[in-house]
Structures are given as C-alpha cells and as structure tokens.
C-alpha positions in Angstrom: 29.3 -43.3 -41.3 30.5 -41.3 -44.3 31.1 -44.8 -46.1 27.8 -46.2 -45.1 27.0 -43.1 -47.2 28.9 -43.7 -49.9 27.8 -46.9 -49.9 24.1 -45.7 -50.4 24.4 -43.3 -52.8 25.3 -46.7 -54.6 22.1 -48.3 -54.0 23.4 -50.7 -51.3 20.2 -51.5 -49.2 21.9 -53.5 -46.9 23.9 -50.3 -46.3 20.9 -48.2 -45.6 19.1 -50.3 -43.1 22.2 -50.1 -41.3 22.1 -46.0 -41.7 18.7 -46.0 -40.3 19.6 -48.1 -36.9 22.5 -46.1 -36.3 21.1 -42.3 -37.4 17.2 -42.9 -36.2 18.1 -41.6 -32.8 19.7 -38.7 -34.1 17.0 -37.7 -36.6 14.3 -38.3 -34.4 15.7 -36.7 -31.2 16.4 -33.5 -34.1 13.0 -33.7 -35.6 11.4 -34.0 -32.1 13.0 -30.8 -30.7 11.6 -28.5 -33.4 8.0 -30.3 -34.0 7.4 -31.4 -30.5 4.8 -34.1 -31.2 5.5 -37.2 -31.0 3.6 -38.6 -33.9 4.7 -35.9 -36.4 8.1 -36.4 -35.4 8.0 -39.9 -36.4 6.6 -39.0 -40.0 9.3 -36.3 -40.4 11.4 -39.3 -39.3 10.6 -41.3 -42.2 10.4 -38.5 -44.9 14.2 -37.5 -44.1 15.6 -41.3 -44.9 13.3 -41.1 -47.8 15.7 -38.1 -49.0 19.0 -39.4 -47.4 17.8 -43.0 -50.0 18.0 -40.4 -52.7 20.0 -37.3 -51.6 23.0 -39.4 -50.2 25.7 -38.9 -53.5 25.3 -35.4 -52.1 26.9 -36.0 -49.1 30.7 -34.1 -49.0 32.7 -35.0 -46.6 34.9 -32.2 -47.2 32.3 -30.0 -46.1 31.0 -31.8 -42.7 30.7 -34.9 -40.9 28.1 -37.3 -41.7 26.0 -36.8 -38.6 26.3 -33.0 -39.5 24.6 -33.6 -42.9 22.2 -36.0 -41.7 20.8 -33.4 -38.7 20.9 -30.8 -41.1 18.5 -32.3 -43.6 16.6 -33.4 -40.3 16.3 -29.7 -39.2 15.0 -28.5 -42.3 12.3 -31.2 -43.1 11.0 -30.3 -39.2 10.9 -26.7 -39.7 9.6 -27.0 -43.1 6.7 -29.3 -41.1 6.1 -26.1 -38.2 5.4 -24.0 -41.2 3.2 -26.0 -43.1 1.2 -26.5 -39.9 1.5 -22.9 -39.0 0.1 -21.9 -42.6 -2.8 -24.6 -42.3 -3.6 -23.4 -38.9 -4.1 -19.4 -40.0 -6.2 -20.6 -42.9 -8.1 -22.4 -40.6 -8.5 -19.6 -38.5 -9.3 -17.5 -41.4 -12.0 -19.6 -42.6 -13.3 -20.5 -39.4 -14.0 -17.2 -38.6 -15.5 -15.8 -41.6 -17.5 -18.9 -41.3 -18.6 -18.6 -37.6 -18.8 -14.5 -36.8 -22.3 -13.9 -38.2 -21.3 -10.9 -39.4 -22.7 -8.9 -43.3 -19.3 -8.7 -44.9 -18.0 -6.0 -46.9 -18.3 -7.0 -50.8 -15.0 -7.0 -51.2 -14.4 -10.0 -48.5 -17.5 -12.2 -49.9 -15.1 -14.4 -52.0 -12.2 -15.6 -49.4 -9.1 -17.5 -51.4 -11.1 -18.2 -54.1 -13.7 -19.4 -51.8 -17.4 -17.9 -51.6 -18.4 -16.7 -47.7 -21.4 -18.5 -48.9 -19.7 -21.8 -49.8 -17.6 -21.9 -46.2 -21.3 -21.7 -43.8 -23.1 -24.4 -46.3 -19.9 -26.2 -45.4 -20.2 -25.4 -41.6 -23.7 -26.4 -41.9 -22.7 -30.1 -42.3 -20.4 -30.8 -39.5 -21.6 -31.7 -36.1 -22.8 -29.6 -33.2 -20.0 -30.5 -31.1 -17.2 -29.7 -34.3 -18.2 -26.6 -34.8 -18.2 -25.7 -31.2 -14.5 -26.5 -31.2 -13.6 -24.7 -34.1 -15.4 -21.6 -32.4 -13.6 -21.8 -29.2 -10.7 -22.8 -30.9 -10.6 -20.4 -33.7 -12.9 -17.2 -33.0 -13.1 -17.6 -29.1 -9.2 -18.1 -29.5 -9.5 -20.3 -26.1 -6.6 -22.4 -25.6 -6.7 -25.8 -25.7 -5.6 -26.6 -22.8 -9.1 -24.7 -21.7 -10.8 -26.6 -24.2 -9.5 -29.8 -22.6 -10.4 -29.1 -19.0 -13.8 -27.9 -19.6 -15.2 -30.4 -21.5 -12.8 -33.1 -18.6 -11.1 -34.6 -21.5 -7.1 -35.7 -22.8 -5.1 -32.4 -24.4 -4.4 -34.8 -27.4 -8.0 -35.5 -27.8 -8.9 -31.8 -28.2 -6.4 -31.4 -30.4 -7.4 -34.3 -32.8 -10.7 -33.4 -32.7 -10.4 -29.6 -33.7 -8.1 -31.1 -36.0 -10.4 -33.6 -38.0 -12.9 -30.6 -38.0 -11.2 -28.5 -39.6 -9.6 -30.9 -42.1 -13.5 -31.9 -42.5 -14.7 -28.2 -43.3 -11.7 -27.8 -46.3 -13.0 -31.0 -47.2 -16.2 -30.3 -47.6 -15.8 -26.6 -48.8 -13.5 -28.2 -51.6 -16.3 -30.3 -52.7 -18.7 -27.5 -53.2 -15.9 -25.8 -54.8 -16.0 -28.8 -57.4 -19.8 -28.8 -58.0 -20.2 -25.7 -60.3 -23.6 -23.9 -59.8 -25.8 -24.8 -63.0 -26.8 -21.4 -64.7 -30.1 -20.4 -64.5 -30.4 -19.9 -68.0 -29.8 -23.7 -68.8 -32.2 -24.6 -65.9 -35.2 -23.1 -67.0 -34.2 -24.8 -70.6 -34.3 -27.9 -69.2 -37.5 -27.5 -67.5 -39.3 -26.1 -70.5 -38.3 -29.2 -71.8 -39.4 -31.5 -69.3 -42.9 -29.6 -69.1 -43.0 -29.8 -73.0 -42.5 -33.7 -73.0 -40.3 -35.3 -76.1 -42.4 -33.6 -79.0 -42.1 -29.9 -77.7 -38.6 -31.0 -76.3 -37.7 -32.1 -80.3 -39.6 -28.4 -81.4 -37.3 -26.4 -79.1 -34.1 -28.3 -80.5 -35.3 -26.8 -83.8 -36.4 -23.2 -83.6 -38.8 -22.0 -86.1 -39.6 -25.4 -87.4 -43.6 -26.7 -86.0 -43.3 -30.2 -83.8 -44.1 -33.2 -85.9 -47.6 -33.4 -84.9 -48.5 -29.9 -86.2 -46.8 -31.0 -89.6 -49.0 -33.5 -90.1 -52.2 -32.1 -89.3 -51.4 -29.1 -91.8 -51.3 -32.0 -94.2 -54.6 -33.8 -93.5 
C-alpha cells in the first residue's frame, strides 16, 4: 500500500484506481461511523480520495502505516462534515425561530447575522404551508423527527429531506433579499417627480435653476 502511495504522489492514475478498490471499504466503513448517513458518507468518501490525489507525497511511512494515514484523513473530513452540519442546523434553528415565534423583539435582536428580522418572515412568507409547518415543529416545537415522521405516517428520511430542502429554501430566499438593496426613498420620489413631470420637466429637474425649453421660448416670442 505505501508504494501504491508513492506511486500516486507521482501522478500514476493507474495507481490510484487501484488505491480506491482496495482503501474504499476502509474510508467508507470510517466515514460511515462518525456521519452515520449513508449518503453523506459516500460524498465524504469521494472528497477524501480527492485529497489522498493531492495530499499523497505527504504520506511518511516512518510515521504510520498506510491504512493509518488514509483513516486518519478519513476521520477528519467526517468530523469536519458533523460540524458543518451541526453549525448549519443551529443557524437554522436560529433563524427559524426568530422567524416563526411572533414575538416584538428587543431592538437590539432586529438585525440577526447581518440579516433583518424583517427580511427572515418576508422569506418565510414564500415557502409552502406544509414547509413552514416542519420547520416549526422541527425547529421551535423542537419535536423530533422521528415524531414528525409518525404523525404525518411518512419515511424518517422523508422528514428529514423535507425539513431539509426548507430550510435550505428559506437561506435561499433570505439571501436573495439580502441582494436586492432597498431603493432609498429620497431617489424614489426623484424618479417619480420625473415620471409625473414627463421628458420636459424631467430635462428642467436635470438642470436646476435653468426654465424647461418651452418656457425659454415663449419668453422669446
């Protein structure tokens, strides 16, 4: 193993597709203990050969076995995973449940991450019934979802992909609004003026003190 190793820090590719058959059970069964779901495990699968393609001149055998190397970098891009997750999860929560409690909230907590209270309910305001009924339970309710699941007489994973695609929907959505600055009043009602005015008055207000072209030439007459 340590000379298929070698043998891919060189850039042999023949070398690494024979890595991969032999080290996917490892890295997998590794992955899968820490992440427990199946999918994820898979992608956290793929992301560690992606390193071991790059990472492998690393590799010191004076320092470990192979096998030890390889589970380590496994271990750590699967606990690195849980952690994402767990960090998207609380600021799900967080958002979910400034967005759901219809609370008045203190000045201080109207801007959350950067993000306006105001901006996170217009968002909430576009998903479907049934979404933000799952990210109440889910979130606020804190019902498990498990609960979730045998309430509404449907699959665990199915709960779970659905409060998922909600929530990813909602930052979705709060990030666009995030992207659409407000247009200041004071330009608005410039623009309207403007409009009213049609493309004389619109030229007059380009040029302060000066009468519109009309006016000009009646003074003249």
């Amino acid at each position: 193993m340590e000379e298929l190793l070698e043998r891919v820090a060189g850039g042999d590719r023949s070398a690494f597709e024979l890595l991969y058959r032999e080290f996917f059970g490892l890295v997998f069964h590794t992955v899968f203990t820490v992440v427990q779901d199946h999918a994820q495990s898979e992608e956290v699968a793929q992301e560690t050969f992606l390193e071991l393609w790059s990472t492998a001149a690393r590799f010191n055998g004076a320092q470990g076995t192979a096998a030890r190397w390889v589970t380590m970098i496994a271990r750590r891009r699967a606990v690195d995973r849980v952690r994402a997750a767990q960090a998207a999860r609380e600021r799900d929560t967080l958002i979910a449940r400034q967005a759901l409690i219809p609370t008045d909230p203190d000045p201080s907590e109207l801007v959350l991450g950067g993000v306006e209270v105001r901006q996170i309910r217009d968002a909430l305001a576009q998903l479907t019934p049934e979404q933000r009924a799952l990210l109440t339970q889910a979130y606020v309710d804190g019902v498990h979802y498990r609960e979730i699941a045998a309430s509404l007489g449907i699959p665990l994973n199915t709960v779970k992909s659905r409060v998922r695609l909600a929530a990813t929907k909602l930052r979705g959505l709060i990030s666009s609004e995030r992207r659409r600055p407000e247009m200041p009043a004071k330009v608005r009602n410039a623009i309207a003026t403007a409009v009213r005015a049609g493309p004389v008055g619109a030229a007059a207000a380009a040029r302060p003190g000066r009468p519109p072209p009309a006016a000009r030439t009646g003074c003249a007459g």
